[in-house]
C-alpha positions as protocol buffer text, in pm:
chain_id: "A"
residue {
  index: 1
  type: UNK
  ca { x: 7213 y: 10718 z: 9186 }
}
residue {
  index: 2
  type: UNK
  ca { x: 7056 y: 10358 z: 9186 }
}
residue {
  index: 3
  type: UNK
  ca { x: 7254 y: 10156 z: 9513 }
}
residue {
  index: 4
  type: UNK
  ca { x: 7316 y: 9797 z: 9381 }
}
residue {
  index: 5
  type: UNK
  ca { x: 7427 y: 9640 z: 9721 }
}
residue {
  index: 6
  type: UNK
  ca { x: 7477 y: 9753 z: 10057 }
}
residue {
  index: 7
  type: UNK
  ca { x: 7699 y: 9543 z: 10362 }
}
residue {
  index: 8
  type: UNK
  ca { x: 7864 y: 9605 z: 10695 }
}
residue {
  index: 9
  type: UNK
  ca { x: 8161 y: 9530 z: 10867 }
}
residue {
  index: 10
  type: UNK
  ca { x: 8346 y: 9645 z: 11141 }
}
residue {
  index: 11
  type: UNK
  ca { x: 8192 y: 9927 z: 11203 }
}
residue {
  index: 12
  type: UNK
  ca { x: 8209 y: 10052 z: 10865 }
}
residue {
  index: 13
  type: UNK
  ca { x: 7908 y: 10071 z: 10579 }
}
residue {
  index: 14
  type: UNK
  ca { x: 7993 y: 9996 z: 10196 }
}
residue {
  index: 15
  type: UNK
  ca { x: 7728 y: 10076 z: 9979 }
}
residue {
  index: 16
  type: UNK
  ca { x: 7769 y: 10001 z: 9611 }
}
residue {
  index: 17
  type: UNK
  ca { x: 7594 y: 10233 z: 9350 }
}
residue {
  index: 18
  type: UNK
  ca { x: 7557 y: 10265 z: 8981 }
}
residue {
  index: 19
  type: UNK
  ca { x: 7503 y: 10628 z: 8843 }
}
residue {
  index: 20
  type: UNK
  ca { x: 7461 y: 10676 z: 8447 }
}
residue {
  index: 21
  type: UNK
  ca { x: 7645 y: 10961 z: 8284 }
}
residue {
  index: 22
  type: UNK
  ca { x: 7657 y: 11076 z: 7901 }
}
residue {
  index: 23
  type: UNK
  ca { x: 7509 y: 10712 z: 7857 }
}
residue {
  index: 24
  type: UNK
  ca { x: 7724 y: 10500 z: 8021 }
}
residue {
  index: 25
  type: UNK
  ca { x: 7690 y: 10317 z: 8314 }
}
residue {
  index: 26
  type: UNK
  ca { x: 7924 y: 10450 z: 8600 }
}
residue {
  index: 27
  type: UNK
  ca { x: 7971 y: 10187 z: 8887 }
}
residue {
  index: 28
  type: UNK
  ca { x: 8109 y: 10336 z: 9210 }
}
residue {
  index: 29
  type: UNK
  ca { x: 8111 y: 10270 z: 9584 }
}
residue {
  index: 30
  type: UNK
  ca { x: 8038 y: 10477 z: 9934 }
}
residue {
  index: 31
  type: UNK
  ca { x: 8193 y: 10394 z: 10254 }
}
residue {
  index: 32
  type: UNK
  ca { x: 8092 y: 10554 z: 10585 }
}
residue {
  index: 33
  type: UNK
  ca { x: 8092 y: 10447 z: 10969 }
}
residue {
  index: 34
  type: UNK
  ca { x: 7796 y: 10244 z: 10972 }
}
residue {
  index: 35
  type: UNK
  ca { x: 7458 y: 10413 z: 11115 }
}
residue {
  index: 36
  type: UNK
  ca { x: 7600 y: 10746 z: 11016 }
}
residue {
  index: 37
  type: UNK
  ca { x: 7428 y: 11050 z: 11049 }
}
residue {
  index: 38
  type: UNK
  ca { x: 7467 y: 11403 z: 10945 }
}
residue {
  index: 39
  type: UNK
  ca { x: 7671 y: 11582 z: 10727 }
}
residue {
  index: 40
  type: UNK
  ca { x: 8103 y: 11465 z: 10734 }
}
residue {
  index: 41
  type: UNK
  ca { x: 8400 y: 11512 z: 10551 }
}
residue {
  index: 42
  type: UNK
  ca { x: 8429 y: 11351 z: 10216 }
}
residue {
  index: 43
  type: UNK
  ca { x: 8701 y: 11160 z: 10045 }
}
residue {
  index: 44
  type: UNK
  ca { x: 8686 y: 11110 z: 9708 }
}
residue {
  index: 45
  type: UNK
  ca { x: 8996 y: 10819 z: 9601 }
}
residue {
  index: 46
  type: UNK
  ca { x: 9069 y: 10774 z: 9238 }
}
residue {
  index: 47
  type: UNK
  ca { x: 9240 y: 10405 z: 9215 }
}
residue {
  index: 48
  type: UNK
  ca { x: 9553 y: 10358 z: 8979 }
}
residue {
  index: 49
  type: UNK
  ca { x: 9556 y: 10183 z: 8607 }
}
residue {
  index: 50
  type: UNK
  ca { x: 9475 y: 9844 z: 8576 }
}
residue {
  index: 51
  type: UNK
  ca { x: 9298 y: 9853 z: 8949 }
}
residue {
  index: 52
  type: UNK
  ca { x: 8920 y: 9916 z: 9016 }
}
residue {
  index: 53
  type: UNK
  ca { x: 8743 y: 10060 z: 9273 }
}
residue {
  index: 54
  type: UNK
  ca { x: 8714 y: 9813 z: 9501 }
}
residue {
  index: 55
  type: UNK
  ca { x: 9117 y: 9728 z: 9523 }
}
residue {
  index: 56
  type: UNK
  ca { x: 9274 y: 9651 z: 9842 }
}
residue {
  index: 57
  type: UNK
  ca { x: 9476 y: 9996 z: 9815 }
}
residue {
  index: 58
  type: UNK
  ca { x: 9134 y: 10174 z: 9743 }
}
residue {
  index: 59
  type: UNK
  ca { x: 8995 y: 9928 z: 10050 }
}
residue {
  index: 60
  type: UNK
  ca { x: 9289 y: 10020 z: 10251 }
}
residue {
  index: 61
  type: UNK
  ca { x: 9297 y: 10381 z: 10216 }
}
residue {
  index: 62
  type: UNK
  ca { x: 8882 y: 10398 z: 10248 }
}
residue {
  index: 63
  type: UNK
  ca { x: 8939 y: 10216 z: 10627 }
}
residue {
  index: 64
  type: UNK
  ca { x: 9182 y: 10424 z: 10732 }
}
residue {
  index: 65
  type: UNK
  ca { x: 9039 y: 10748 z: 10655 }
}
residue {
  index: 66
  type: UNK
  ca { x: 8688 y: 10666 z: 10805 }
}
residue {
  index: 67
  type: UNK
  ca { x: 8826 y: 10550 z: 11131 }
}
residue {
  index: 68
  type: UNK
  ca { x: 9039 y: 10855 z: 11134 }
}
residue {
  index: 69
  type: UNK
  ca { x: 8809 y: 11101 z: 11004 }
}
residue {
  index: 70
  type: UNK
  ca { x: 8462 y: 10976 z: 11045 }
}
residue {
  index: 71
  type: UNK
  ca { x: 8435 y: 11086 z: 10701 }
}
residue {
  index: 72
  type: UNK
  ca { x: 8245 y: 10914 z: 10450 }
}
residue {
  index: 73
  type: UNK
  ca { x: 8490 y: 10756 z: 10110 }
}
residue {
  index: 74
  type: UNK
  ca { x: 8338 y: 10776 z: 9726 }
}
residue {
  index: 75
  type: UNK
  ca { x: 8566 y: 10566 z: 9446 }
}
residue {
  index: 76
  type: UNK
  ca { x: 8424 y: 10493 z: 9099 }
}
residue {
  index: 77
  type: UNK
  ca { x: 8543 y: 10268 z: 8822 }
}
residue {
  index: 78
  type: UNK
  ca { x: 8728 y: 10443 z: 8621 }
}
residue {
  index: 79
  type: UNK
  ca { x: 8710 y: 10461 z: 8216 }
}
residue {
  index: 80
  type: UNK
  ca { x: 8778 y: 10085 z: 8041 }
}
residue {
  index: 81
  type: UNK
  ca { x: 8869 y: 9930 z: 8431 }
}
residue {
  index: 82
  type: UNK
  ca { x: 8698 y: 9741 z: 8669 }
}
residue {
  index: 83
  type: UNK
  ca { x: 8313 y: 9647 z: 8599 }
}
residue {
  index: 84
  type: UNK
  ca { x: 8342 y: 9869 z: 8319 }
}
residue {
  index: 85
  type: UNK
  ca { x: 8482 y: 9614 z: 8110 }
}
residue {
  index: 86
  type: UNK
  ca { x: 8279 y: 9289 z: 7993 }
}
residue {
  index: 87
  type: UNK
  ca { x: 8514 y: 9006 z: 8195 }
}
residue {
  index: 88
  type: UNK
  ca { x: 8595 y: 8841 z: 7822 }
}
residue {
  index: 89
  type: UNK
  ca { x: 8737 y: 9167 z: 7691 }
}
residue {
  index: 90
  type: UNK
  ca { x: 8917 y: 9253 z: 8012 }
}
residue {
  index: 91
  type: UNK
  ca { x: 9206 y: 9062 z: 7921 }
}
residue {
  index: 92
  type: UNK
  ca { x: 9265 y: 9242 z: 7594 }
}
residue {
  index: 93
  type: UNK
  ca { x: 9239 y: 9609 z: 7712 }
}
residue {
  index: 94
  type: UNK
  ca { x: 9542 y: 9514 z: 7975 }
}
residue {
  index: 95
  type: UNK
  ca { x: 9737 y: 9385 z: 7677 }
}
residue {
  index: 96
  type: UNK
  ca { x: 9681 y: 9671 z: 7487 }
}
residue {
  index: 97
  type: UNK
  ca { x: 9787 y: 9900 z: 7785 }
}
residue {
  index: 98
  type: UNK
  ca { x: 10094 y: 9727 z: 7802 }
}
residue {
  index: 99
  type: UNK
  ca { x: 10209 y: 9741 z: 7456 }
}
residue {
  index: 100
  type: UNK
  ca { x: 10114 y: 10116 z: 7507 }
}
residue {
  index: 101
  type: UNK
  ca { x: 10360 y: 10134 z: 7769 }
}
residue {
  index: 102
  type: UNK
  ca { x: 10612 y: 9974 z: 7593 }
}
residue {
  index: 103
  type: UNK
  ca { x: 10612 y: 10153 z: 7281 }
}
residue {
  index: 104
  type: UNK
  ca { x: 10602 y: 10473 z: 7481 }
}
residue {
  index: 105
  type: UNK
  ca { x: 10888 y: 10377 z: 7714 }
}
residue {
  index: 106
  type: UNK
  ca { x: 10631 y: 10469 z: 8029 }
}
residue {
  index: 107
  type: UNK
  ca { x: 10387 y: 10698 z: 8064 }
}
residue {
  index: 108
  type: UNK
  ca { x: 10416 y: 10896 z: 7801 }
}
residue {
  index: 109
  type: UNK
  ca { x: 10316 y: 10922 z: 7408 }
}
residue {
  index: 110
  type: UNK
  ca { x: 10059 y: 10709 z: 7263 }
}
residue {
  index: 111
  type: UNK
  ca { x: 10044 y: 10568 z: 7665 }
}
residue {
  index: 112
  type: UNK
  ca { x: 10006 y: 10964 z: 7763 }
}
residue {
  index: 113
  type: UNK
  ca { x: 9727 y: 11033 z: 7529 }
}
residue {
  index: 114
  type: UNK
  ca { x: 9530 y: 10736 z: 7597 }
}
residue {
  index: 115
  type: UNK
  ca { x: 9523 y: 10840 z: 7969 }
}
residue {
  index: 116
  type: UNK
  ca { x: 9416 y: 11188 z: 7936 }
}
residue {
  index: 117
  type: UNK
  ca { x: 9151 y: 11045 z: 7695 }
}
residue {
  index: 118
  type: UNK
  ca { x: 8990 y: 10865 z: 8021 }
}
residue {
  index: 119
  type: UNK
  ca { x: 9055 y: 11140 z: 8242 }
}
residue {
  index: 120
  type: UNK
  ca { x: 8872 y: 11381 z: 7983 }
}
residue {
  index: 121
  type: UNK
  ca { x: 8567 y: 11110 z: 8028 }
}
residue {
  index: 122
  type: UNK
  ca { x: 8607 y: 11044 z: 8388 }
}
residue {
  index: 123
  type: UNK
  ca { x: 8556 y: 11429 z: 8437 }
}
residue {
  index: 124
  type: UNK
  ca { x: 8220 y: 11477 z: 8450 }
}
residue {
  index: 125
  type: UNK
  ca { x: 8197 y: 11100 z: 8626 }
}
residue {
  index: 126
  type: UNK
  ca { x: 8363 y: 11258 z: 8902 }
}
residue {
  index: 127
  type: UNK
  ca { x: 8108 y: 11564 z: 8877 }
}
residue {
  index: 128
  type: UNK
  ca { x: 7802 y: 11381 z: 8883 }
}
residue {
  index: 129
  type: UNK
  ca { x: 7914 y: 11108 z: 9151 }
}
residue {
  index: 130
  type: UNK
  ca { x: 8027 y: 11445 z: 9372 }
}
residue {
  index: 131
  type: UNK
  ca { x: 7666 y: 11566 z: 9308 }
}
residue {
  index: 132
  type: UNK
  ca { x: 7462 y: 11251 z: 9412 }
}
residue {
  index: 133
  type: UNK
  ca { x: 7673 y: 11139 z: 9734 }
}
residue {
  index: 134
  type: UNK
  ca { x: 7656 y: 11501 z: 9883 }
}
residue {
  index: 135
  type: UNK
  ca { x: 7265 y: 11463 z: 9852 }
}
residue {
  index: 136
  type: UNK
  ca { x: 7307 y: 11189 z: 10046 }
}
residue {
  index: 137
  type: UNK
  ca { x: 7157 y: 11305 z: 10419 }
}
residue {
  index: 138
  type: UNK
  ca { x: 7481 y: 11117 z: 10583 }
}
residue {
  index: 139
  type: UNK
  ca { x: 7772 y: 11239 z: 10442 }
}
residue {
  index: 140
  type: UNK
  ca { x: 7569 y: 11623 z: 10284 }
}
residue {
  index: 141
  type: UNK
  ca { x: 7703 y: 11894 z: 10127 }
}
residue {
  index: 142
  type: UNK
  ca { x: 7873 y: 12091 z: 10423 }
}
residue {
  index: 143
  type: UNK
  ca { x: 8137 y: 11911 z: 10494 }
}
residue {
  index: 144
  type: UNK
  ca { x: 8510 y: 11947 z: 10344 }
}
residue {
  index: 145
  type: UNK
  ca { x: 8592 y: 11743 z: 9978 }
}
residue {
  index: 146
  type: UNK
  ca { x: 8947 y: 11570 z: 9965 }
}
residue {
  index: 147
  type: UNK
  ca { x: 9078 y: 11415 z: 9667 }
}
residue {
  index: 148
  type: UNK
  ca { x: 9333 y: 11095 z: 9681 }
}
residue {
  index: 149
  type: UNK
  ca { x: 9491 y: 10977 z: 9371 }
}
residue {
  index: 150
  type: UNK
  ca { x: 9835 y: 10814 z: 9249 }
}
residue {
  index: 151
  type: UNK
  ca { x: 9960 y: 10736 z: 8910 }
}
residue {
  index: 152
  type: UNK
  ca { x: 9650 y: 10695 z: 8629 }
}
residue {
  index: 153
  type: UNK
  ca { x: 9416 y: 10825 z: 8972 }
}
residue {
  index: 154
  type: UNK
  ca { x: 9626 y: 11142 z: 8933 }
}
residue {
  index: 155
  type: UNK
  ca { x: 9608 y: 11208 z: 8609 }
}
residue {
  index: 156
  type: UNK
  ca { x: 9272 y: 11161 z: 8632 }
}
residue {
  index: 157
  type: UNK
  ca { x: 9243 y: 11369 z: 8948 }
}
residue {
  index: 158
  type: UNK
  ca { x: 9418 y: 11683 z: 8874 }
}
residue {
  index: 159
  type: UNK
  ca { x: 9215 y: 11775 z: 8568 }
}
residue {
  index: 160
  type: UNK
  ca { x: 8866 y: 11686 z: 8777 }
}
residue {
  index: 161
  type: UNK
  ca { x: 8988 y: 11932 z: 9063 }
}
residue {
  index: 162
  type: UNK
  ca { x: 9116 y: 12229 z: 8878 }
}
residue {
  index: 163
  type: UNK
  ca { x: 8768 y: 12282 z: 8783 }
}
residue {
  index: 164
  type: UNK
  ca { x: 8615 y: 12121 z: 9098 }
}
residue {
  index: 165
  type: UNK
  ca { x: 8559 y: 12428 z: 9327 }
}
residue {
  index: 166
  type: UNK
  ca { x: 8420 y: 12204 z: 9657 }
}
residue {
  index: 167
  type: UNK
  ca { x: 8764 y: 11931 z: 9650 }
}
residue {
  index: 168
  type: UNK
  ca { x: 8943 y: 12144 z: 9931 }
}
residue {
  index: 169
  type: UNK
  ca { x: 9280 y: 11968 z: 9945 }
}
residue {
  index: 170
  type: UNK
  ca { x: 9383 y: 11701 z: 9746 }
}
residue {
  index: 171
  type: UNK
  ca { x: 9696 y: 11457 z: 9743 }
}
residue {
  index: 172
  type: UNK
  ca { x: 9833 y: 11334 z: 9417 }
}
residue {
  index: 173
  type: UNK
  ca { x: 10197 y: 11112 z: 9303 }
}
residue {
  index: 174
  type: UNK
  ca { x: 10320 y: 10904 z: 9039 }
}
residue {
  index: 175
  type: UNK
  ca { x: 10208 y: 11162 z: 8773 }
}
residue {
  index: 176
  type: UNK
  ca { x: 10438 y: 11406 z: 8521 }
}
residue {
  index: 177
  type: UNK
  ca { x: 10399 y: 11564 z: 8171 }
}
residue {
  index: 178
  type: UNK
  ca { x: 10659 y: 11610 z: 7929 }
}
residue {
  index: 179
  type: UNK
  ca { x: 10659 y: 11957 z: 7917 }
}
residue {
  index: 180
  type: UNK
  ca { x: 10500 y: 12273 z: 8009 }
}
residue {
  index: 181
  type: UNK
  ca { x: 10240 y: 12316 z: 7719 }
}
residue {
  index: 182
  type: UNK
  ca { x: 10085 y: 12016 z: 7826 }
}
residue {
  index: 183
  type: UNK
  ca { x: 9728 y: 12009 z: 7908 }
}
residue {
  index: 184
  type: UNK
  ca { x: 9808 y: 11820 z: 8230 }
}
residue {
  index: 185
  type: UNK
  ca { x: 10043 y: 12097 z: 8343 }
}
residue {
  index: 186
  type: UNK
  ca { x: 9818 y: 12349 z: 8242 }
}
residue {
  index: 187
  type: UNK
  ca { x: 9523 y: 12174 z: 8470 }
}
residue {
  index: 188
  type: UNK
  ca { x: 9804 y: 12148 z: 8759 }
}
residue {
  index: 189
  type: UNK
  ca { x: 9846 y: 12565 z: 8741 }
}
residue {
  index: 190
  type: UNK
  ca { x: 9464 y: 12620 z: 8789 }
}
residue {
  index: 191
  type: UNK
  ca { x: 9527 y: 12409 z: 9140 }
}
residue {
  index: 192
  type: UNK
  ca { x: 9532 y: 12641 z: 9423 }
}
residue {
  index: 193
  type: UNK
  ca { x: 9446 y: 12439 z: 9702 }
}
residue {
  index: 194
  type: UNK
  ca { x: 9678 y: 12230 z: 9972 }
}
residue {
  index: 195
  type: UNK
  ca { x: 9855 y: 11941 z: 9777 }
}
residue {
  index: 196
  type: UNK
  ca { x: 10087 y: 11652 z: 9931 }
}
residue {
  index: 197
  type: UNK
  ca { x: 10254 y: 11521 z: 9595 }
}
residue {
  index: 198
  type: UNK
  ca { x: 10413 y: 11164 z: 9597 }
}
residue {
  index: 199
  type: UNK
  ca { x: 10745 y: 11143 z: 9358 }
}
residue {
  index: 200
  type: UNK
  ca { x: 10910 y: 10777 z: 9319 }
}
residue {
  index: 201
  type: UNK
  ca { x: 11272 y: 10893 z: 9297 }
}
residue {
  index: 202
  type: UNK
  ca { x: 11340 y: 10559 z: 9038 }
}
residue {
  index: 203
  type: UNK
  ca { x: 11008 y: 10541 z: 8863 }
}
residue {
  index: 204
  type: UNK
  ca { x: 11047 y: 10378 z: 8557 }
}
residue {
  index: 205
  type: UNK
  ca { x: 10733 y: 10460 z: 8382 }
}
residue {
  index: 206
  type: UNK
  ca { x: 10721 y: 10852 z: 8500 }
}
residue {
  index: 207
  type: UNK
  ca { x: 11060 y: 10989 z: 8457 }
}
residue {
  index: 208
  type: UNK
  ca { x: 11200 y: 11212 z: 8741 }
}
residue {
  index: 209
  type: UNK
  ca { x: 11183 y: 11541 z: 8543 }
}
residue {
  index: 210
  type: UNK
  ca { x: 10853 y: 11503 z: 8439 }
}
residue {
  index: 211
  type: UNK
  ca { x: 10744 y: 11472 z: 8812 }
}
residue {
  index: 212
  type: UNK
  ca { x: 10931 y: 11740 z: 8938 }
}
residue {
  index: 213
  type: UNK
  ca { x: 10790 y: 11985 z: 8690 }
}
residue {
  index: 214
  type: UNK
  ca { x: 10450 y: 11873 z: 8756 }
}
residue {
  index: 215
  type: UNK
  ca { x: 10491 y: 11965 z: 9099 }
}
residue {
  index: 216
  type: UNK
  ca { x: 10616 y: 12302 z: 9040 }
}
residue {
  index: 217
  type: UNK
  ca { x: 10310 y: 12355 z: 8815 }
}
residue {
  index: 218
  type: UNK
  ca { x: 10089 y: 12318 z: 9079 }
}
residue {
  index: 219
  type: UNK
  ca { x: 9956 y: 12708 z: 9197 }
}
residue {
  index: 220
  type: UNK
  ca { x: 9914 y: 12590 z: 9518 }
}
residue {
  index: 221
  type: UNK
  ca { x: 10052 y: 12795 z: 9824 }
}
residue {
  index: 222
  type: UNK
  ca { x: 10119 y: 12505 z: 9999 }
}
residue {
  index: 223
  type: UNK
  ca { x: 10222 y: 12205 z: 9830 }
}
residue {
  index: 224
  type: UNK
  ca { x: 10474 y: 11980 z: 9974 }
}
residue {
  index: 225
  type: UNK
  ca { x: 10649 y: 11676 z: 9776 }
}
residue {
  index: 226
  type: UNK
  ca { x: 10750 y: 11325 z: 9940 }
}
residue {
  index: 227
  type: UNK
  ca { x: 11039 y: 11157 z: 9771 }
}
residue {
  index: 228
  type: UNK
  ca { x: 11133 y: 10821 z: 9785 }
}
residue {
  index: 229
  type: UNK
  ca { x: 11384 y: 10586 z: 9671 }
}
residue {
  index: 230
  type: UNK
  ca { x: 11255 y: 10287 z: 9419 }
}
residue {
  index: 231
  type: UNK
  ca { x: 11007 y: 10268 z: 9128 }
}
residue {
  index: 232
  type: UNK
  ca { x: 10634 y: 10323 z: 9083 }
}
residue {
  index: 233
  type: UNK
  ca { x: 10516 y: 10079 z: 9291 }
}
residue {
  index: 234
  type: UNK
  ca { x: 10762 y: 10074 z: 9555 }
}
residue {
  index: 235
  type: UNK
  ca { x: 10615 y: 10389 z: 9772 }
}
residue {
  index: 236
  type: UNK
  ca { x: 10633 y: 10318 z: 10099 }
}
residue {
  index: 237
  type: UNK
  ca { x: 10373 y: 10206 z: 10330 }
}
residue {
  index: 238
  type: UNK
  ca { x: 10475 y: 10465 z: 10576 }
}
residue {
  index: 239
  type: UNK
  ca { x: 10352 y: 10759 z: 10338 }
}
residue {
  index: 240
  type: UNK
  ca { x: 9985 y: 10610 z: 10393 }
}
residue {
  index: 241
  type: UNK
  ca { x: 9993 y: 10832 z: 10773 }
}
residue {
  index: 242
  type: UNK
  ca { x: 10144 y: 11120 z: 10588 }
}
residue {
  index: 243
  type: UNK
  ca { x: 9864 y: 11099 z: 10355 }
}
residue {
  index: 244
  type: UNK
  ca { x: 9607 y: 11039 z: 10625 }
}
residue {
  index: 245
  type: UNK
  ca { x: 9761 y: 11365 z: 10838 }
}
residue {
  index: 246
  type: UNK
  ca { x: 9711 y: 11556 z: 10539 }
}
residue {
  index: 247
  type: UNK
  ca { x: 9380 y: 11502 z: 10534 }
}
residue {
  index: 248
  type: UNK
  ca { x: 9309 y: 11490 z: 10886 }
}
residue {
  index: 249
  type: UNK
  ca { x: 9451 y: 11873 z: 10908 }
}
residue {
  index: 250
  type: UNK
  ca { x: 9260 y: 11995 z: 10594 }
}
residue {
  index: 251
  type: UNK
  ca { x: 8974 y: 11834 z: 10606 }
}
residue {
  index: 252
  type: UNK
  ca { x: 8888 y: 11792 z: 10990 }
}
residue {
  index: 253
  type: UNK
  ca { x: 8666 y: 11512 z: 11150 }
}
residue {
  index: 254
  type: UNK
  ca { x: 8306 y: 11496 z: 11205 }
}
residue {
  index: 255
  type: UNK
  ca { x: 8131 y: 11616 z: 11468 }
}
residue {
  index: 256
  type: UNK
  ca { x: 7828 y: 11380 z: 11391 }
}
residue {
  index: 257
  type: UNK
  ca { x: 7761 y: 10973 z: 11429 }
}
């Protein structure tokens, strides 16, 4: 882990870090209350397609939890997104993932297969990042692992944690598969921990079905599912407490600075 950049505000530390992985160069970011010390929770946000890991949802999410929590917040740049992508060629990858989208009529097809593709790579990102922010002496290795991800940051997130062992509880939406031999489904059964699952009751580019029976999938014993009226980005703001509860009852607050 080689930390690029480092600034406070508001009580709250963001340190930006590059780690390199099969080769490439990973960028990523850790948030904690400034001055912390000793081991905390951990909150690991994967951000959606077309975002980064500095969005303001990823921002957003990152402040909550900390004042909340006290827990520290890891995101990382996902496969072909954010600093990942030269700025000249940025502007042809999103084209591309929109005629993707279109051809496939949503998330699904040639659009499905090009997202498990990253998630495949982003796998052992996720790994390694894990590894080198738990060495960190503020945040450690004690402490509970979440996992917080919505549309391409769940289908990236759900095959990461079903062979993640320390991400305790995790909260996924916007995600389905298009039937039950599907390698995202089959990731989703190997899930035993607490899930909160967000389902857009309209979503246009993850049909209904395919959400519902991605939620069944999951092995969890508890799992609970949100649904809400409108498409995929219409969730509503008030789910962000229901996502910061769940994480506040699984993963506990810090007894540290």
């Amino acid at each position: 882990m080689r930390f690029t950049g480092e600034r406070s505000e508001d009580g709250i530390t963001e340190r930006l870090f590059e780690l390199t992985v099969a080769g490439d160069v990973v960028p990523g970011v850790l948030w904690a209350p400034e001055g912390a010390t000793g081991p905390r929770p951990l909150v690991l946000i994967g951000h959606g397609g077309g975002q980064h890991k500095t969005a303001p949802p990823v921002i957003g999410m990152a402040r909550r939890y900390i004042k909340a929590l006290g827990c520290a917040v890891c995101a990382i740049d996902a496969p072909e997104h954010g600093a990942r992508v030269p700025p000249a060629e940025a502007p042809a990858l999103a084209q591309r993932a929109r005629e993707q989208m279109t051809r496939s009529g949503g998330m699904r097809g040639e659009a499905l297969d090009a997202t498990m593709a990253r998630a495949a790579k982003a796998r052992p990102e996720w790994t390694a990042a894990l590894d080198a922010v738990q060495g960190l002496a503020f945040v450690g290795a004690s402490g509970k692992v979440g996992y917080a991800g919505v549309s391409m940051g769940a289908f990236i997130g759900i095959p990461f944690v079903a062979d993640e062992p320390r991400v305790t509880a995790a909260m996924f939406g916007l995600a389905g598969a298009p039937d039950e031999g599907h390698a995202l489904v089959q990731a989703a059964r190997r899930i035993a921990i607490p899930i909160e699952f967000a389902l857009q009751w309209d979503d246009e580019m993850v049909s209904r079905e395919a959400g519902l029976s991605l939620f069944g999938a999951f092995g969890s014993k508890e799992k609970t599912m949100h649904a809400n009226a409108g498409g995929h980005m219409a969730v509503p703001v008030f789910e962000r407490a229901s996502w910061e509860g769940f994480f506040a009852r699984h993963l506990g607050a810090t007894s540290g600075s």
